[in-house]
C-alpha positions as CSV (number, residue, x, y, z in Angstrom):
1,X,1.8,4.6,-6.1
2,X,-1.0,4.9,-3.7
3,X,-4.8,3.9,-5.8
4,X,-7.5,5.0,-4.2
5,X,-10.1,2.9,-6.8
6,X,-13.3,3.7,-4.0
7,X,-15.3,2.4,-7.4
8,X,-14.7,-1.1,-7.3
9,X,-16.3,-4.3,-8.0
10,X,-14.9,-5.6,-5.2
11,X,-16.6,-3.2,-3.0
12,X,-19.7,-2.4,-4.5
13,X,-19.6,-1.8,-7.9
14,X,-20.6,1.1,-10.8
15,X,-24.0,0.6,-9.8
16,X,-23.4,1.9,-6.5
17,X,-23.0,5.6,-6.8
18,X,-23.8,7.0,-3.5
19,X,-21.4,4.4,-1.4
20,X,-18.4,4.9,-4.0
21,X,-19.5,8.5,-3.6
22,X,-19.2,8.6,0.0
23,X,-15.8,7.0,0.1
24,X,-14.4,9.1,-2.9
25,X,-14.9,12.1,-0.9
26,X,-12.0,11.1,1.8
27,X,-9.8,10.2,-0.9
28,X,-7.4,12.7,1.3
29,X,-6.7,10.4,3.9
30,X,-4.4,8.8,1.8
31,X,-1.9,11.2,1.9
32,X,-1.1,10.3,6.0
33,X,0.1,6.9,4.1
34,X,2.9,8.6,1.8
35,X,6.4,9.5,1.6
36,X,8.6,12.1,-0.2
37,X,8.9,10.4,-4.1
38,X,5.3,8.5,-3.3
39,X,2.3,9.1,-6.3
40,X,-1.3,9.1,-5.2
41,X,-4.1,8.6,-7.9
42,X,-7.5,9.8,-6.9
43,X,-10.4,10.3,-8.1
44,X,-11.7,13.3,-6.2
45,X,-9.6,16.3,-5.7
46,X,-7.4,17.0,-2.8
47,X,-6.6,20.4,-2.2
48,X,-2.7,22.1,-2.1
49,X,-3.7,23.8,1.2
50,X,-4.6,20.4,2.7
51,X,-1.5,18.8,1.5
52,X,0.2,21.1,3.0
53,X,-0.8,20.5,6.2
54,X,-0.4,16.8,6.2
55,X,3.2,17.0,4.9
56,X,3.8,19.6,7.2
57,X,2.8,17.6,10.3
58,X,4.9,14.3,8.4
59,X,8.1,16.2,8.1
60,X,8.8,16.5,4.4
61,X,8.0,19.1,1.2
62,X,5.0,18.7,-0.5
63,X,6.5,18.9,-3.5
64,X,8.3,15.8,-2.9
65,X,4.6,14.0,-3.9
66,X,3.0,13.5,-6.5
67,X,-0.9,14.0,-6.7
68,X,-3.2,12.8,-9.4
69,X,-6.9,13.1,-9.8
70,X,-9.3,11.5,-12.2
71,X,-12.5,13.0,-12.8
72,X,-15.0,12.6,-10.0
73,X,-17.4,10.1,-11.3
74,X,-18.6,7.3,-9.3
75,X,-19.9,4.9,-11.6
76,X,-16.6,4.7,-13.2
77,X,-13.9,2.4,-12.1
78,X,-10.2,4.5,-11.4
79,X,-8.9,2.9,-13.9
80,X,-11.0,3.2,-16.5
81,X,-11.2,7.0,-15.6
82,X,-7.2,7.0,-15.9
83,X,-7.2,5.4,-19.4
84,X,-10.1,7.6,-20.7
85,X,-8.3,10.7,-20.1
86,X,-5.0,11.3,-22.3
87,X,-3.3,14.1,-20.2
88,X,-3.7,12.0,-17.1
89,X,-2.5,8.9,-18.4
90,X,0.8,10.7,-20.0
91,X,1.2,11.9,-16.4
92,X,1.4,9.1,-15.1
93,X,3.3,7.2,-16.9
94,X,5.6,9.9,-17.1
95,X,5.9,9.3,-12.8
96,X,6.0,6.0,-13.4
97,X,8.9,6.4,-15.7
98,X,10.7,9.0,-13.6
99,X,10.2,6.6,-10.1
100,X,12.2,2.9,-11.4
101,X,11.0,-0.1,-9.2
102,X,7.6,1.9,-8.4
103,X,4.8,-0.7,-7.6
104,X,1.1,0.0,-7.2
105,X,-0.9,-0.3,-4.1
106,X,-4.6,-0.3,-4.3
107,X,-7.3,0.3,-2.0
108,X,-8.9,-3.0,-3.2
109,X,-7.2,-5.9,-5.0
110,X,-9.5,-6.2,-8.1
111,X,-9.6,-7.2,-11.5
112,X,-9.0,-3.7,-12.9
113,X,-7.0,-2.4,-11.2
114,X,-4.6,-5.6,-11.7
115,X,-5.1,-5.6,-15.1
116,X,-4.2,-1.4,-15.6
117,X,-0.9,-2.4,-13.6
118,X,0.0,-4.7,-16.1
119,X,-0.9,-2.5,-19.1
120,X,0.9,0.6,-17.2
121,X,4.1,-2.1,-16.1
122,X,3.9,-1.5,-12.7
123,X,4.1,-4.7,-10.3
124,X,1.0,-4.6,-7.6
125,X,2.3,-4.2,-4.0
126,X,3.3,-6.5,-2.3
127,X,3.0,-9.1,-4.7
128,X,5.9,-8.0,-6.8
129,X,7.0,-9.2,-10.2
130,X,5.2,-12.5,-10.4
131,X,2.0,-10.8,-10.5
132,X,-1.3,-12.1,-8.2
133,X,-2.6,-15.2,-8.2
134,X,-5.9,-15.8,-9.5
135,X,-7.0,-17.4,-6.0
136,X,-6.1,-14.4,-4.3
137,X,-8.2,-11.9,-6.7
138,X,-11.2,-14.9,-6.3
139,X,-11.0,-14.7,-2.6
140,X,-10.9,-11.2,-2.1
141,X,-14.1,-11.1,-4.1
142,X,-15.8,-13.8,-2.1
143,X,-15.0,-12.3,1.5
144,X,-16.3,-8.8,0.7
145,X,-19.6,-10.2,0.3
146,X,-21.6,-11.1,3.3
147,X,-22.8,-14.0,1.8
148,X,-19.1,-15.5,0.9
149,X,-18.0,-14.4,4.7
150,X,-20.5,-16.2,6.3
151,X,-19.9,-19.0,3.8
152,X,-16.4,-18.9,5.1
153,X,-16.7,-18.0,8.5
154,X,-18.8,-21.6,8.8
155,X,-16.5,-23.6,7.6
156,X,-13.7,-22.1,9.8
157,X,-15.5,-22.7,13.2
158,X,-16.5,-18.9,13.4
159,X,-19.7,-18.0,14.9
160,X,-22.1,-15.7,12.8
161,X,-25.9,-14.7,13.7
162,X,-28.1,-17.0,12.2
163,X,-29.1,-16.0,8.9
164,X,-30.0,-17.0,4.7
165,X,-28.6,-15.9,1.6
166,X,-31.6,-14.8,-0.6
167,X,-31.5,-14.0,-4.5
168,X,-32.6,-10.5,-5.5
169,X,-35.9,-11.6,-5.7
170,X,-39.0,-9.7,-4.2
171,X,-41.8,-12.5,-3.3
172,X,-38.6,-15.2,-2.0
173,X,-36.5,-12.1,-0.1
174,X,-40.3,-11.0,2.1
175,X,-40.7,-14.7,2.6
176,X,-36.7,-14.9,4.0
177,X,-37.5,-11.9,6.2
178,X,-40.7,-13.6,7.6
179,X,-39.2,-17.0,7.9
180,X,-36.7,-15.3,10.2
181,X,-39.0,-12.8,12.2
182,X,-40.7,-16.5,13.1
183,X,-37.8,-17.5,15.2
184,X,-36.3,-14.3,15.8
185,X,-37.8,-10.6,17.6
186,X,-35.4,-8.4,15.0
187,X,-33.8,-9.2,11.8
188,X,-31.2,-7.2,9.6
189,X,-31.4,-7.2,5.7
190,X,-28.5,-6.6,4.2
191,X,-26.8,-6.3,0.2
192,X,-24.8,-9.4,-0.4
193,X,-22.2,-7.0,-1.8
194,X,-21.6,-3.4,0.0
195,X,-19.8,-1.6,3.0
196,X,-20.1,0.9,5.8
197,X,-23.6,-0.3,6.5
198,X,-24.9,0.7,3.0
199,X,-28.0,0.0,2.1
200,X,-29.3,-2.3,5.7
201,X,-32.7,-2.3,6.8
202,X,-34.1,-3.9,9.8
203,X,-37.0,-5.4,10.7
204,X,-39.1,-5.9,14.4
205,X,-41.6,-8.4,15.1
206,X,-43.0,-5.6,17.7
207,X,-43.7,-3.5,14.7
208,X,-46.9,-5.3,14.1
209,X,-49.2,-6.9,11.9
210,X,-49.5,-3.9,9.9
211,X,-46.0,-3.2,9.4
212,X,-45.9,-7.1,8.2
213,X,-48.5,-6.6,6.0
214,X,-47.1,-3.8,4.5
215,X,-43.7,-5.8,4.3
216,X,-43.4,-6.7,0.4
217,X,-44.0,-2.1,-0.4
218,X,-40.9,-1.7,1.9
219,X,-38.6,-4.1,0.1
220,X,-39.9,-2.5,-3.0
221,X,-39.5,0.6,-2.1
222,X,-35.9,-0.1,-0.7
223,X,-34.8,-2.6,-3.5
224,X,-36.2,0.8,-5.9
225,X,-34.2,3.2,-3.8
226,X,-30.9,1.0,-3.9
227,X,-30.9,-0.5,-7.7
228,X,-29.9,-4.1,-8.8
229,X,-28.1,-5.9,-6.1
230,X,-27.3,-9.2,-9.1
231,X,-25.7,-11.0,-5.8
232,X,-28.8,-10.8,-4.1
233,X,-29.0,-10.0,-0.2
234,X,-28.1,-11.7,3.1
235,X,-31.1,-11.8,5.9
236,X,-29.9,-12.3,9.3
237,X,-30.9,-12.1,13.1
238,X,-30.2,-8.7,14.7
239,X,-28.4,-9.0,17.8
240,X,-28.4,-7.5,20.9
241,X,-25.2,-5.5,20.7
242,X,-22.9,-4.0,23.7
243,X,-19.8,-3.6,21.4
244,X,-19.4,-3.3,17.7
245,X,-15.4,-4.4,17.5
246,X,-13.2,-4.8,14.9
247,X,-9.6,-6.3,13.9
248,X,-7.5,-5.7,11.5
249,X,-4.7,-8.1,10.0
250,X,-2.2,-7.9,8.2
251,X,-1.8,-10.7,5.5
252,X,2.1,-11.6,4.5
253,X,3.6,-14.9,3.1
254,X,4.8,-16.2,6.9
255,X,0.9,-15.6,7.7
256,X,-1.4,-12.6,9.3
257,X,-0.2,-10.8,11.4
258,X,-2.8,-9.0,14.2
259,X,-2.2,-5.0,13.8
260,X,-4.8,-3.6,15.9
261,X,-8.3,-3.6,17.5
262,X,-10.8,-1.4,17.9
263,X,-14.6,-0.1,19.0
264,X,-16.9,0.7,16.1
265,X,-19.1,3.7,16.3
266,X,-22.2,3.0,14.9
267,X,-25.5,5.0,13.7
268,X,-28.4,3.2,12.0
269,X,-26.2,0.0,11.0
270,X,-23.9,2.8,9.7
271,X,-20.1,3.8,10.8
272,X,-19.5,6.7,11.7
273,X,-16.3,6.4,14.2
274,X,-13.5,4.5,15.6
275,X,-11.5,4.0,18.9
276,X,-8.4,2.2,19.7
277,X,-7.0,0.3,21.1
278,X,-9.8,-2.1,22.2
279,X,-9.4,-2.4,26.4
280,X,-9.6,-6.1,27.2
281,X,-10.6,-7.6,23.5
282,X,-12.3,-10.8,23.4
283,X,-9.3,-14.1,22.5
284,X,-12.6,-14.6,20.0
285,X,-11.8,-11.3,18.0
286,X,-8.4,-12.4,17.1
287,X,-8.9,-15.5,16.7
288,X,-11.1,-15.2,14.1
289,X,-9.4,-12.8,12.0
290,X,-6.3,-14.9,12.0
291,X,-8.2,-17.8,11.1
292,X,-9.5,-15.6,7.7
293,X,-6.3,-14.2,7.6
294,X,-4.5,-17.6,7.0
295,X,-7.6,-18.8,5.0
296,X,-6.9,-16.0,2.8
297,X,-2.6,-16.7,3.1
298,X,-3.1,-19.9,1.7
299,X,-4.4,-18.5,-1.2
300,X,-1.8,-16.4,-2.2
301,X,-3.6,-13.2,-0.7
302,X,-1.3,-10.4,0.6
303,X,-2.3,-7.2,2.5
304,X,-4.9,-5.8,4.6
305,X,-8.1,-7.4,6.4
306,X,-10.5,-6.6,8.8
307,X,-13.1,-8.4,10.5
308,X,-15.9,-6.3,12.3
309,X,-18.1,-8.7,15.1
310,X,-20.3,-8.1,17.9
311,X,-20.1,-8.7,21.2
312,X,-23.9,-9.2,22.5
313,X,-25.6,-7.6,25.4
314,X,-27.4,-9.2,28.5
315,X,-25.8,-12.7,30.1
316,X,-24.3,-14.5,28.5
317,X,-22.1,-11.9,26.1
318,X,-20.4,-13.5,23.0
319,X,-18.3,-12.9,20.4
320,X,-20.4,-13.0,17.0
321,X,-18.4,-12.7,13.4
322,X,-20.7,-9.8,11.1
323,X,-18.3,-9.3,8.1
324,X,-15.2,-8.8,6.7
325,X,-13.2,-6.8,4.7
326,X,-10.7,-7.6,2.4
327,X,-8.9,-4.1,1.5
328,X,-7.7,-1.4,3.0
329,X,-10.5,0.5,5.5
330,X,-11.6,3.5,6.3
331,X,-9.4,2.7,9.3
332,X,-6.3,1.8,8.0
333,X,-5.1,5.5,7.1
334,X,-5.8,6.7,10.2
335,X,-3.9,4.2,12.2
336,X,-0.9,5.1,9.9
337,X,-1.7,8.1,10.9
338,X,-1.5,7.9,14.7
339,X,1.4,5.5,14.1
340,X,3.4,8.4,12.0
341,X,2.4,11.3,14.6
342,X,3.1,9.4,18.2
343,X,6.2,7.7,16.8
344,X,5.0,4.3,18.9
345,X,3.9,1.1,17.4
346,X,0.8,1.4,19.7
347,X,-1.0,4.2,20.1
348,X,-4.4,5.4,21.2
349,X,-6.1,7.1,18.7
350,X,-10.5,8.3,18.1
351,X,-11.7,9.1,14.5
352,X,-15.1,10.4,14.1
353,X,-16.6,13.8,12.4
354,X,-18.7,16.7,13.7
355,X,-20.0,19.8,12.1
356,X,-17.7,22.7,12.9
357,X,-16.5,25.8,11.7
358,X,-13.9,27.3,8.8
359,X,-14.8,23.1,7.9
360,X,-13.4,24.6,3.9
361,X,-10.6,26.4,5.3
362,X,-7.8,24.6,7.4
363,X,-5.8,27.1,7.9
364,X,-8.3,28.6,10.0
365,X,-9.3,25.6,11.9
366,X,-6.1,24.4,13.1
367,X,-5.9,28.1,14.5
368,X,-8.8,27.6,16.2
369,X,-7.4,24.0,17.6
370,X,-4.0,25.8,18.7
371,X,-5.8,28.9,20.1
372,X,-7.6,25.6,22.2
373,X,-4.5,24.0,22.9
374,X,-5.8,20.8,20.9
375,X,-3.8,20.9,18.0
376,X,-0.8,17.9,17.7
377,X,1.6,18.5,19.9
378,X,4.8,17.3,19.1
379,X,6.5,17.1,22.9
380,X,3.9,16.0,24.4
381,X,3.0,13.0,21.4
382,X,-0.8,14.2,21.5
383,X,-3.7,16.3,19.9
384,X,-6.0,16.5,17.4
385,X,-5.7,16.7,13.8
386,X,-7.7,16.7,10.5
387,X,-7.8,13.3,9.3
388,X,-9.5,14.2,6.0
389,X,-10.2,16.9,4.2
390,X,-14.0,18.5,4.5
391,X,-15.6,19.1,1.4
392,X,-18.9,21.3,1.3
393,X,-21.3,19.9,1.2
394,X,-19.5,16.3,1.8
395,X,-21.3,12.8,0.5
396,X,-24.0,10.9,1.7
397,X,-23.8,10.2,5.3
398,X,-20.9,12.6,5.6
399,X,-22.2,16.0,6.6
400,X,-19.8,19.1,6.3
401,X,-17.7,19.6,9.1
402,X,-14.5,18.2,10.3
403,X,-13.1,14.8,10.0
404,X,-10.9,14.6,12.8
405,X,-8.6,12.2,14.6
406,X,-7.6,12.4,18.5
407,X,-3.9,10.7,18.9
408,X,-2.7,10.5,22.6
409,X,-0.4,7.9,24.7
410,X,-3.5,6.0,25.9
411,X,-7.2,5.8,25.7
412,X,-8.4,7.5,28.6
413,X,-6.3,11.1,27.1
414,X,-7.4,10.3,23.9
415,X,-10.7,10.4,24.9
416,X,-10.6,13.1,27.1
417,X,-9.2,15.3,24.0
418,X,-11.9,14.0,22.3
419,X,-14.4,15.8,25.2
420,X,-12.7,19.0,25.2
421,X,-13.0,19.0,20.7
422,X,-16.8,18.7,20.8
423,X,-17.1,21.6,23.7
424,X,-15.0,23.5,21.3
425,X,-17.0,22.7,18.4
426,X,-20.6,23.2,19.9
427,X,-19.1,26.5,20.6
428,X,-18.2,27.2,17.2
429,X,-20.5,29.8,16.3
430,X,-18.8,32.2,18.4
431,X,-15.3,31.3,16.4
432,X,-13.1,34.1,14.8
């Protein structure tokens, strides 16, 4: 049973609507992870047509799944939306029933979510019948918060920018962001708790006095705009950056194992887009995430992690650790997916999204990608396919259009593909 609990306190919380929001929207991506029998819980709807056309690429019947969706509501943890609604918790416990030896495998290891397995008698995946350890839910709190990864990061020999952890507090947090303006040209403020970029703001000594002295109005304004953030806020130098990169590890009981790298697409402090494999990645990259990864082995943790880092421009280039993430990413699907499709453990594969036509309708646009000669091409193990269903309009940072992924035998095609998708797409206005 695939749980796609987006609203977590791991994450960000209830209390933040547009990030749970924003993730809740692709809860379709989750289908490139299952298999005929499989259940997925959502909490936004996925469409029959767009099931369709995932099992369809996969091989198997769509009936063979199982889909469930919760109410849309992002202040509401899945699980509490499950339990709230008597029709959908008879469902699923009439899956569960049907399905012996199911086990539950959430986006993000949390409290809830562990504790609704035990009421619903389903063992977490892959922790089995003797349940989670309390370390590992502890430590999977700590590491998705910036200040608990730099916390951590320290004390394993990882390099971070320099940077304070500051309580939610408005006269200490513009004195934090001065402080570090003193010794350094940009700094980055950042939620102690949040992903995806949500909620950053950054600050440039070159702005001026009178952007200084209007300092403590735009933390106001921001901290307004944002709510509560009771774990207060990490304020950090803002580096010069060449690369955003990212790992991603996988945690098992022998130890992490590294699963693959990758080049972050970034706009504003926000992600946007993905490419992999990473040519050439920095020894540093690994390294570090198999140092959290056994950090978080020895504490009974099991699954996915991910560390994102920077590698800075100018002489002198190095590898500096910016977070981690201690559940399964925005990424992870759609390396399952590239997996699945190419049939090879190591693919090349580019997610990323662009406005484009019949966005509602994928019937239509996988017409227009075959009339292209860019749809997924079995034979030739390459193409372009929907990684998510569009939604219209689609949430927060997410405009309507298509969420796409480019899978081909190396980098250079994939990329290439990816070229000959946005001439298609700027062209869209003259589609069928």
């Amino acid at each position: 049973m695939f749980f796609a609990n987006f609203v977590s306190d791991t994450v960000g919380g209830p209390h933040s609507p547009d990030l749970n929001l924003q993730g809740m929207v692709q809860s379709s991506r989750k289908l490139w992870l299952m298999r005929p029998g499989d259940v997925l819980v959502t909490q936004f709807p996925v469409s029959e047509a767009f099931t369709a056309y995932v099992c369809g690429l996969l091989g198997f019947d769509p009936a063979s799944i199982t889909l469930l969706a919760a109410p849309p509501d992002p202040t509401v943890p899945l699980a509490d939306a499950v339990e709230s609604s008597a029709g959908l918790r008879r469902r699923l416990r009439a899956a569960v029933a049907a399905r012996p030896g199911i086990e539950l495998l959430p986006m993000v290891l949390d409290h809830r979510t562990v504790d609704f397995a035990a009421r619903l008698g389903v063992p977490v995946h892959p922790y089995g019948p003797g349940g989670v350890p309390d370390s590992a839910l502890a430590s999977a709190l700590a590491l998705n918060t910036k200040r608990g990864f730099r916390e951590t990061a320290v004390a394993l020999g990882i390099r971070v920018p320099a940077g304070r952890f500051c309580p939610d507090d408005g006269p200490a947090l513009a004195a934090a962001v001065r402080e570090m303006l003193a010794a350094h040209p940009r700094v980055l403020l950042k939620p102690a708790r949040a992903a995806g970029g949500h909620g950053h703001m950054s600050f440039a000594r070159a702005d001026g006095l009178d952007a200084l002295d209007a300092l403590d109005e735009r933390l106001a304004s921001h901290r307004a705009a944002l709510g509560p953030q009771a774990e207060g806020w990490v304020v950090e130098e803002h580096l010069p950056v060449a690369r955003d990169v990212s790992a991603q590890v996988e945690v098992t009981p022998a130890g992490p194992e590294l699963v693959y790298t990758g080049e972050m697409r970034t706009r504003g402090n926000a992600f946007h887009g993905f490419v992999s494999p990473l040519p050439d990645p920095p020894p540093a990259l690994a390294d570090a995430a198999l140092r959290l990864g056994t950090h978080l082995a020895e504490r009974g943790y099991r699954g996915r992690l991910s560390l994102d880092a920077a590698l800075t421009a100018g002489p002198g280039s190095r590898l500096c650790a910016l977070e981690s993430n201690v559940r399964r990413t925005a990424t992870t699907a759609r390396h399952a997916l590239a997996r699945r499709l190419s049939r090879t453990p190591s693919p090349a594969w580019v997610i990323d999204s662009r406005p484009g036509p019949h966005h509602g309708d994928v019937a239509r646009a996988e017409a227009l990608l075959r009339k292209a000669g860019l749809a997924w091409n079995r034979q030739r193990a390459e193409g372009v396919v929907f990684s998510a269903e569009a939604t219209a309009p689609d949430a927060g940072r997410h405009s309507a259009g298509w969420h796409y992924a480019v899978v081909a035998p190396d980098r250079g095609r994939a990329e290439r593909l990816e070229r000959e998708l946005h001439a298609l797409l700027r062209d869209g206005s003259r589609a069928p």
